[in-house]
Phi, psi and omega in degrees: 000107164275163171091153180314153069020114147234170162229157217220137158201181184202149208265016174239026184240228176223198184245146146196134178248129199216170159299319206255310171102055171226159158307117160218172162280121160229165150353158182263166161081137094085109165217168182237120214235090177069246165240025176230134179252149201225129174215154200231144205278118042252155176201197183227141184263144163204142174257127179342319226210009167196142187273016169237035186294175184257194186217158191223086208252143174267110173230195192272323164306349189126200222234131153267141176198150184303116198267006152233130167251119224219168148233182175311113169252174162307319166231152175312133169324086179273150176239140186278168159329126164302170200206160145279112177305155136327133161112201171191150210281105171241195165283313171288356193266135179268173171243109180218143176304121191263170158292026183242022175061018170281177182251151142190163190282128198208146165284357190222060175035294207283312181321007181268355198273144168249100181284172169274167213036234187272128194218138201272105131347105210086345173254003172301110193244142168232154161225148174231141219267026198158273212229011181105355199258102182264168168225155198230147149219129187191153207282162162240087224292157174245191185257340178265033152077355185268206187208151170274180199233116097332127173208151193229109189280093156256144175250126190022271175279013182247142159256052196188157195263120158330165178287134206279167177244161196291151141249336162178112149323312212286024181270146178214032170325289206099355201258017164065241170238022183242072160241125185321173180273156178272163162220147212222109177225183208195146179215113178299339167294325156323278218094343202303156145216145205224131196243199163186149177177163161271065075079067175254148191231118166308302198259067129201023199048228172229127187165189189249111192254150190235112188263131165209157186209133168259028195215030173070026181093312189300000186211130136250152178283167181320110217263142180298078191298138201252344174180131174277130190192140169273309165333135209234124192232168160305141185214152158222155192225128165206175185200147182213122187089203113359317186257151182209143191247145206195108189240153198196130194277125201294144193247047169224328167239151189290347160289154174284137166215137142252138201227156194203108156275117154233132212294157182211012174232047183034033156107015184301301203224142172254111181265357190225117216220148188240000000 
């Protein structure tokens, strides 16, 4: 088989390396699937037919790999530098191309996206409103450790994310980035996007606030409260229309309890709660 090679793996899945360069599960440890050989991490990667293939290795530092992968061509193979990824190697982490066009290892998707300017690790939400458009929300740490709630606008037809807007300032935790993540969702027939998250405010207190903009992001109006807590929780967000739904892990008991408020005013107001 000539001409280049990628490869795609996840680290509780496998390596397979083909012309086109994808994943599926199989068994552990090595077999050869046709002109692809698949192997499952942690392994050494080698390709059958040249000794100067790279490799794709599990060490106690992390996961090394060759950032071009080839098969047998006509002329000899160049291979870039083996490299140390980014991430750290588990069960959950998969291998994906970040935006800044690196590789690294991640438990999430979404953590490949980089918006701009300052970003809590780990806290980064995507949504898509549809219609091709996504939107990002995520805190942005500040030096007295509380943080801002940021969103971000890509549009289809952009390869790159607008300039993001404040969507609420008002946090004063002190909890840096060891905060739940915000959750975001978006409807391109609306224009709406809708945020939930959690929150302490001097002057409107500590709970789960419900954020929304009817403009496509570029503006949000004053955020709502959705349950008053002290307990810094978890949020989910979805809508359809008008209605908008909030599901939120209760920041009053000491039991795991989930509680679910919903708006019938496009988030103005939550009048209705389980």
């Amino acid at each position: 088989m000539a001409g280049d090679a990628e490869a795609v793996a996840t680290a509780d899945g496998e390596f397979a390396a083909g012309r086109r360069g994808f994943a599926s599960r199989t068994g552990i440890g090595g077999t050869v699937r046709g002109n692809r050989k698949i192997i499952r991490a942690p392994a050494i990667f080698s390709d059958m037919s040249s000794p100067r293939a790279p490799r794709i290795t599990s060490t106690g530092a992390g996961l090394l790999v060759a950032l071009s992968i080839g098969c047998a061509a006509p002329s000899p193979v160049q291979w870039s530098d083996v490299r140390a990824l980014d991430g750290t190697l588990s069960e959950r982490a998969i291998l994906v191309m970040r935006g800044d066009s690196m590789p690294a290892l991640l438990e999430s998707p979404a953590d490949a996206v980089v918006p701009p300017g300052s970003v809590c690790g780990g806290s980064v939400r995507i949504a898509s409103d549809g219609q091709g458009t996504l939107f990002a929300a995520w805190w942005a740490p500040r030096a007295d450790s509380s943080a801002m709630l940021m969103v971000a606008r890509r549009a289809a037809e952009s390869s790159g994310w607008d300039e993001p807007v404040v969507a609420d300032a008002r946090d004063a935790s002190g909890l840096g980035c060891g905060r739940p993540a915000p959750a975001i969702a978006a409807d391109g027939t609306t224009g709406y996007v809708h945020l939930a998250y959690f929150l302490d405010s001097p002057s409107d207190g500590r709970g789960v606030y419900g954020g929304h903009s009817m403009d496509r992001g570029a503006y949000f109006h004053g955020p709502v409260p959705v349950v008053f807590g002290d307990r810094p929780v978890r949020t989910a967000v979805a809508n359809r229309g008008d209605v908008v739904a909030v599901v939120y892990e209760d920041p009053n008991s000491e039991r795991a309890r989930v509680g679910l408020a919903v708006s019938s005013t496009a988030g103005d107001l939550y009048e209705h709660r389980v």
